[in-house]
N, C-alpha and C positions, 0 to 999 in steps of 0.2 A: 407760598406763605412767607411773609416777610419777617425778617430777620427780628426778635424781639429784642428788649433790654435784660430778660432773662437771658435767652441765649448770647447775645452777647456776651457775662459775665464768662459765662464757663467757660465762652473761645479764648476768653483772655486769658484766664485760669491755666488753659492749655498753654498758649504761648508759652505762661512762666513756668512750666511741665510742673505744672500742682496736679500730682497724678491721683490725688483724692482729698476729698472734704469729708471732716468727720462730722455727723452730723444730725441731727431730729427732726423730722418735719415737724408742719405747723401750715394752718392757714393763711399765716402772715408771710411765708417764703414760697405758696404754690406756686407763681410764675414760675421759681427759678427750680423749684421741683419739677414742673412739669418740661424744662428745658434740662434737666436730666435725662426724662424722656428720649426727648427726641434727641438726644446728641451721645444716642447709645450709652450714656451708665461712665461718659467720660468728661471730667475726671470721677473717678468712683464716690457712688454716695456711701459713705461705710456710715451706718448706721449702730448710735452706741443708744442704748437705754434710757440714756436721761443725761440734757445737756449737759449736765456739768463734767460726765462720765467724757463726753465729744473735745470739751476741751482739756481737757487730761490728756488725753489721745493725740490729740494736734500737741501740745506739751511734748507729750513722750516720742512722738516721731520728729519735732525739732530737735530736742536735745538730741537722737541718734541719728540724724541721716543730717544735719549742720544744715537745712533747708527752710523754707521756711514751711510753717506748721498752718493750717486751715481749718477754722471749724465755724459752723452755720446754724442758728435757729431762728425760732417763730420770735415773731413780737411776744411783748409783756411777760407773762412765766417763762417762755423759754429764754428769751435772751436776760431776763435775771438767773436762770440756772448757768448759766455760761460763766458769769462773775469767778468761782472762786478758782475755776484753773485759771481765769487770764490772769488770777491775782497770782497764781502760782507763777505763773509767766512773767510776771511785771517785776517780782522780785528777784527770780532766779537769769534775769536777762535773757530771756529765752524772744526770739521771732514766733508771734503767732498774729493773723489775722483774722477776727471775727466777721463775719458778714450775717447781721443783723433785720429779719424782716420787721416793717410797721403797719400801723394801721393806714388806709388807706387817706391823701391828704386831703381828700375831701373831708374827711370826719375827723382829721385833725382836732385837735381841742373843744371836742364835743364832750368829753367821757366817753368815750366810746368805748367797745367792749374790746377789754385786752388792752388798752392802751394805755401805755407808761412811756412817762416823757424820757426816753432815753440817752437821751444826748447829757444833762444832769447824772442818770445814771453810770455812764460811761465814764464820765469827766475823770475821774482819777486813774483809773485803769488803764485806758485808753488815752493818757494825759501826752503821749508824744504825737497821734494822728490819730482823730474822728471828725467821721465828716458824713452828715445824711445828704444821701441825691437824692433830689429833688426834679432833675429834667434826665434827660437820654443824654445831653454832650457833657453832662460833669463826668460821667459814669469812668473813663480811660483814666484820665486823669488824677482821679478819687481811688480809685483799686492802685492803678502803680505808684500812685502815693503809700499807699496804706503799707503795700510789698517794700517797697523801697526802705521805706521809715523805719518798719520792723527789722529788716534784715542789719540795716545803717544802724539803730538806734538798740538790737535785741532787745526789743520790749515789743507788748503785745497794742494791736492798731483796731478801728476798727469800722467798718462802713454799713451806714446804716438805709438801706433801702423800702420804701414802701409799697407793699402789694402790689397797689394798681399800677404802679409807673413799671413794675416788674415785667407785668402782660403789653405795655405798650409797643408802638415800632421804635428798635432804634435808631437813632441817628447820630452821627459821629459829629464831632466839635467842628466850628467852622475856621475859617479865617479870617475873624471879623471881633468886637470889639466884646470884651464880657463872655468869650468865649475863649479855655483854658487849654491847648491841645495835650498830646503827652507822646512820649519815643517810643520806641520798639522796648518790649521787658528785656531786662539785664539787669545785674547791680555789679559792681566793679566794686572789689576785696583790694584798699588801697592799705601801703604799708605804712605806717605813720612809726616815725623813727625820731628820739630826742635830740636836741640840739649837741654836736662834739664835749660842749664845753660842759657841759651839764653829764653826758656817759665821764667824760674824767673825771668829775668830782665825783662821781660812784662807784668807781674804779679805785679811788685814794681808799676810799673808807672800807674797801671790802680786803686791799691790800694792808692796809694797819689793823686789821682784825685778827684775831688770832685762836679765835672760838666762833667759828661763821653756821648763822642756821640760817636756812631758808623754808619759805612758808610758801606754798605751791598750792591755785585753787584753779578750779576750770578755765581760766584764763589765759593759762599755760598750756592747755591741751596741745596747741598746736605746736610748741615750743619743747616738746619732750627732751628730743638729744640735747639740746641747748643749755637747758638744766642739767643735764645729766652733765655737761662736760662744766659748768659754769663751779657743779658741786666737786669735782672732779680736782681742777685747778686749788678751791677754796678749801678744799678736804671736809667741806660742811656736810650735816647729814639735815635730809629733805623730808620737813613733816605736814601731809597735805588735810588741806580742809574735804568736807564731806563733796564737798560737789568734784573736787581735783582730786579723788579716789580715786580711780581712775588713771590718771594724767601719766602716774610713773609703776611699776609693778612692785608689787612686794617681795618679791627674790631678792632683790638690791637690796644689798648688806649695808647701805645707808640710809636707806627709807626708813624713816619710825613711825611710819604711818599715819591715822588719824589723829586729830587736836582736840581738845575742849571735854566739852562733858562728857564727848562719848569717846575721848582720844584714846590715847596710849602713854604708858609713862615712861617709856622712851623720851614722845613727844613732849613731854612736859616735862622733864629734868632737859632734855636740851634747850628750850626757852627760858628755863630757871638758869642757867650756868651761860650759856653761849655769850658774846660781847657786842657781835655782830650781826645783826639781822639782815635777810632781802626778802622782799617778800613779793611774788609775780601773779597777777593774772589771781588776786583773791581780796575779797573783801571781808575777809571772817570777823564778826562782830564780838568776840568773847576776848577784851584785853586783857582779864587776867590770865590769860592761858597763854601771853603774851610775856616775853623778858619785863621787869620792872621800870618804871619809866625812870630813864634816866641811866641805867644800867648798861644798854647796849645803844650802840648806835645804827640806826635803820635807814634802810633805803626801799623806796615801792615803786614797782611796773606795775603801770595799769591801762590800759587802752583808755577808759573814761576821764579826762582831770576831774569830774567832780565828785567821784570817787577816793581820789585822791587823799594821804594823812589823817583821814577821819580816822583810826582807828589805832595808830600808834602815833605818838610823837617823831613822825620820820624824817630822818636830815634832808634825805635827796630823794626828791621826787621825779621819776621818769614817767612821760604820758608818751605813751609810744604800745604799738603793739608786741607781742610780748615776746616772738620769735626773732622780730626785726632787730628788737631794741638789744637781746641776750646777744645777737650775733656780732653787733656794732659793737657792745661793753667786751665780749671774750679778748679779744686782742689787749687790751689794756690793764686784764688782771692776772700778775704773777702766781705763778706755782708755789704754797707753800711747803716748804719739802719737811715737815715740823708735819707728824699724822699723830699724835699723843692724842688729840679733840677726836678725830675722824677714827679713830681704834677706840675711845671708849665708846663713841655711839654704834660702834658696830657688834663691842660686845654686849651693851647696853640691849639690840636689835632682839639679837637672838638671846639672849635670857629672856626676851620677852616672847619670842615666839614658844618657846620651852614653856613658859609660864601659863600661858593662854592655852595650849593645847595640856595642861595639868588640871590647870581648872574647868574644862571643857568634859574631862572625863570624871568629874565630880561625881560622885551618885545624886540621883535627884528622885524625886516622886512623880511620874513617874521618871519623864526622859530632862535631862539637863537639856533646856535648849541652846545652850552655847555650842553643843554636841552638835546640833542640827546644820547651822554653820559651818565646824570642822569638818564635820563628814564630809561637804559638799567639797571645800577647802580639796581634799582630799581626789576628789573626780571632774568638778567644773572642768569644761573646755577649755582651750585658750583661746576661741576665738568668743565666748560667751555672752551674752549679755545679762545684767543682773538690773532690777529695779527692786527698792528698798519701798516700804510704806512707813506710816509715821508710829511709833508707837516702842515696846522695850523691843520688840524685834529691831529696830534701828542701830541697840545696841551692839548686837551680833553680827550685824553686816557692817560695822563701822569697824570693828572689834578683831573678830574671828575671821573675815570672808579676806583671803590672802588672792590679792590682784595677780596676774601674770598674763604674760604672752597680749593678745589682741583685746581681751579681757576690758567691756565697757560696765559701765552701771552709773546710775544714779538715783534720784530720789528727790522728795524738796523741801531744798537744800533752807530756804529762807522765812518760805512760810510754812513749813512744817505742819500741813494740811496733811489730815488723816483722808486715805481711801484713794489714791493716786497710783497703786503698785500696780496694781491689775489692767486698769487703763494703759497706764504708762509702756507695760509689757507688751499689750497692744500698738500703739505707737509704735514701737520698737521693730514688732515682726514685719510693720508697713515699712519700714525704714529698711529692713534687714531681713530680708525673705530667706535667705539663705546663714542666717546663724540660732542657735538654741538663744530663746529667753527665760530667764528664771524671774518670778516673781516672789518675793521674801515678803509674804504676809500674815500679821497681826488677826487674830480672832474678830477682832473688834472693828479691824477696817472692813475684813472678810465679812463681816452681816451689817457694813453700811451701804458698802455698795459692791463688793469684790462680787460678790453671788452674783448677783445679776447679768454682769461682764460679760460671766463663764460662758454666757448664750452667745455673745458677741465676738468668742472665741471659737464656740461654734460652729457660728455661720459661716467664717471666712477663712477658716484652718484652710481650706482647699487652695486659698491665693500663694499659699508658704512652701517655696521648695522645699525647705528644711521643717519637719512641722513641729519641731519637740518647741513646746511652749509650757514650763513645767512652773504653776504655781504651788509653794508651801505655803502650809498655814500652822501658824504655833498657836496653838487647840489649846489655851488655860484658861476658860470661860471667865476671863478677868482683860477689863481697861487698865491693861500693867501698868505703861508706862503713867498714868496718873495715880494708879495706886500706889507706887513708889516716890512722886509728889509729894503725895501728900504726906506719906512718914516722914521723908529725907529734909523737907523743905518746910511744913507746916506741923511737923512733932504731931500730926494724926492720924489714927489708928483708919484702916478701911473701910469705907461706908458702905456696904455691900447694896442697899438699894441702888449707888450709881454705878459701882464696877462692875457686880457681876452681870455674865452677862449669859442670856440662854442656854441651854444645852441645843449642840446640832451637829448633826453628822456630814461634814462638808466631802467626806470621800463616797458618801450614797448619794449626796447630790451631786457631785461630778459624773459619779459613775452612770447617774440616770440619760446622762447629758453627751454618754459615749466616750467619754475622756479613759483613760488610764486612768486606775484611782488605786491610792496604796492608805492604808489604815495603821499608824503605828504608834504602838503604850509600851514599847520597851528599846531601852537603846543599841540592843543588839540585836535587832531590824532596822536599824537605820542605813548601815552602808548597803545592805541589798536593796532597800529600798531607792535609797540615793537611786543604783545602779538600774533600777527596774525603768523609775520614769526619767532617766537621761537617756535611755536606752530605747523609749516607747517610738513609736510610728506614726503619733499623735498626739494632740495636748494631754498633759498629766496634768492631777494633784496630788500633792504628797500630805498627808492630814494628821501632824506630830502631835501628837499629848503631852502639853510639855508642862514641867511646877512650874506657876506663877511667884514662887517664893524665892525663887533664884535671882540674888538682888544683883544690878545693873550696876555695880560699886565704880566709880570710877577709881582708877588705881591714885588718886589725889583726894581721895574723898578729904573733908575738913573735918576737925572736930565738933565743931558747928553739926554738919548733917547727920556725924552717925549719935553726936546727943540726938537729936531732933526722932532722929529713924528709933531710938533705944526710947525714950520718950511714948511716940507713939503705940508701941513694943509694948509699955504700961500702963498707956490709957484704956486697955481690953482691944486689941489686935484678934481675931480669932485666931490668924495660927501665926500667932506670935514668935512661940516658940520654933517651928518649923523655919521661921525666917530667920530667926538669931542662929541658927542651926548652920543654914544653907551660907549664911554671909558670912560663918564664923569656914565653913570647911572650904568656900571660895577664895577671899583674903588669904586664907593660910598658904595658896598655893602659890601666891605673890611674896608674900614675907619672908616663907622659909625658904632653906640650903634647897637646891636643885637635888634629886633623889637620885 
């Protein structure tokens, strides 16, 4: 039997050791299904519930395994279900390629059934590589395009195949005219490092500084010690955006942690007061959480230049990558032996660790879930993996959940798409067979689509040396994080036709599904609980009852919001009161004298 254009795809797939496609069938990708078939189940078809779930998954096993990420559906509804991860991907720089069935190019622009013209659909998502084959010899060419792009460009690519040319014979590109050949797969990790003249002009400015903060996002991941020693020399203290969680541990007596809405006020009295900025490997979009323009003088690493200044007024711009660039600048910046800046942020650090674990232990109705957070704080691995979903849980894992040791996590970071924690956790085990994942999820993500997952956690627990795969779920049958929207931000009271949300018992449904399942309405079940499904043999859920009225305060709130929040509080709030309660015994734990 002769070699097809399906089969082809997946030898190539192989070549680039893409040891699985995540993925839904559909009658518009059978060839390349049935060349799963025969090519033994290599690369593995992991099968997720519903495309969007498939590319979440390729998301979440890019961001941990630094490869690139693979996900595959049918024409028309399926490859529109794929849209909003690669949008997750488009934004958070992540490599993912799509590989796209169509309709047949016979029936090309007939209407035919299922067919959506995709190449228009694609166009923005896919705005760095798409490209539909149309014969057998674009096919090498078109794929280690798409690989390359992605990995070169981190953003998501995507190639879009039709049916029938799927089941055809292959044939490889010729040597001849309108014929495109392509290399053996590889992609070469080049270091791109800024011009000498341009590291000493940011060398000057970090040496005439005298209050130096630096701002660390995913960008630096690879760049860890470098930072560490760069903050070291500057006596600066390092406060990371959501996605560069991650990047430094929170033991380090100079990390103040997260920034912005959901930071820490650490991080935000050191951006208020510091003179000096650098800012590595982060694009955070929130400037007011930012020094004042004009106040400090900035300098930005970024691997992209067109990333570049957008987001502060910054002097010196370095486009170089982020490792390369910190190692060429170290030699050039002086030790300030003056630590008054670098001692207050570190007492500054830990009064806020003190603080968060005060208000953590708050009473709540029933369980504070800030608690939920701590507890784990308290047992997490250090080789762990964590994924956040979008919602006020985001809170507490930006907040509460204290980095250390190997300690990965993420979340998304840009488009803050709800329903990504549980996919993503998946991802993660395909990436990372041998470390625990935690998934930190929201009620509300939890019955969009986490439920469903759980099967597809299921099926393939058996591939996981290590199998603990432990999703929480913070159980307040409430769309928190928009029901605090809307008081803090629009002075409106709860609308309970949109937030609430069902009653469900998500540790009967786990339990039906064989998992480890723990049921918890009071907070002195939480640490054995923690200790039960960190502990299990198999994927857990852990299923907390947590008050919805435990307000997500940031330590900077304005006067602006908590009028708006107190406002709403008297437009007829139903528990009103319960909320002025909870935010009054929260706050308090920030304000006053340490106990």
């Amino acid at each position: 039997m002769s070699e097809t254009v399906g089969d082809y795809l997946l030898q190539r797939l192989r070549e680039w050791d893409v040891e699985q496609v995540f993925a839904y069938p559909g009658d518009g990708i059978n060839g390349i299904v049935a060349a799963f078939g025969k090519a033994d189940n290599k690369p593995r078809f992991v099968q997720a519930r519903h495309e969007e779930m498939a590319a979440f998954e390729a998301v979440g096993y890019a961001k941990f395994s630094g490869h690139v990420g693979v996900c595959m559906a049918t024409s028309g509804p399926g490859a529109i279900h794929l849209l909003n991860g690669l949008y997750d991907a488009k934004l958070d720089h992540v490599p993912v390629v799509a590989i796209v069935g169509q309709t047949a190019r016979s029936a090309m622009g007939g209407s035919y059934q299922q067919e959506v013209d995709l190449q228009p659909l694609f166009k923005d998502v896919a705005s760095e590589y798409l490209v539909e084959v149309n014969v057998a010899e674009q096919l090498p060419n078109a794929l280690d395009r798409a690989i390359r792009t992605a990995l070169a460009k981190r953003a998501p690519t995507a190639v879009i195949i039709p049916n029938d040319l799927q089941e055809e014979p292959y044939s490889a590109p010729k040597h001849a005219f309108k014929h495109v050949p392509s290399s053996p797969p590889g992609f070469p990790h080049p270091v791109v490092i800024p011009p000498e003249d341009e590291l000493a002009r940011a060398a000057d400015v970090l040496n005439a500084g005298e209050k130096v903060a630096i701002l660390i996002g995913q960008g630096a991941r690879n760049a860890a010690a470098e930072v560490r020693e760069i903050a070291e020399l500057t006596g600066a203290g390092v406060a990371k955006a959501l996605l560069g969680k991650d990047v430094l541990p929170d033991d380090l007596p100079y990390v103040t942690g997260s920034i912005g809405l959901l930071g820490t006020r650490p991080s935000y009295e050191m951006m208020r007061d510091c003179d000096t900025l650098l800012i590595v490997g982060s694009n955070f979009p929130y400037s007011q959480f930012l020094p004042e323009f004009g106040k400090a003088r900035a300098i930005q690493i970024d691997i992209d230049g067109s990333m570049i200044g957008m987001r502060y007024p910054t002097e010196v711009n370095l486009v170089g990558e982020a490792k390369g660039t910190l190692r060429a600048l170290l030699p050039m910046v002086r030790r300030k032996e003056e630590r008054a800046w670098r001692e207050k942020i570190e007492q500054n650090v830990t009064s806020w660790w003190e603080t968060v674990e005060q208000q953590a232990m708050v009473d709540a109705d029933p369980v504070n879930p800030m608690r939920v957070v701590h507890e784990l704080s308290q047992r997490i691995p250090e080789d762990a993996i964590v994924t956040a979903d979008s919602g006020s849980s985001t809170n507490w894992y930006a907040r509460n959940l204290r980095m250390r040791g190997r300690m990965r996590g993420t979340l998304s970071g840009t488009l803050a798409t709800m329903g990504p924690g549980v996919p993503y956790a998946i991802g993660a085990k395909f990436a990372c067979p041998d470390r625990p994942v935690i998934a930190l999820e929201g009620d509300g993500a939890m019955q969009m689509n986490g439920m469903a997952e759980l099967l597809t956690i299921q099926r393939y627990q058996h591939l996981w040396s290590d199998p603990r795969l432990v999703v929480c779920v913070f159980h307040n049958n409430d769309l928190n994080q928009v029901t605090w929207e809307l008081r803090a931000m629009g002075g409106a009271p709860k609308f309970e036709e949109s937030q609430s949300l069902p009653e469900f018992s998500y540790a009967e449904f786990a339990r039906s599904l064989g998992f480890e399942a723990v049921a918890v309405d009071s907070p002195d079940q939480l640490g054995a609980a923690w200790d039960r499904v960190l502990s299990a043999d198999r994927p857990a859920l852990l299923d907390v009852r947590c008050d919805p009225e435990v307000p997500p305060i940031p330590p900077h709130a304005t006067f602006e919001q908590i009028k708006s929040t107190t406002e709403a509080m008297l437009k007829g709030d139903r528990d009103a009161w319960h909320v002025l309660v909870q935010g009054l015994k929260t706050k308090a734990q920030e304000l006053l004298p340490n106990r």
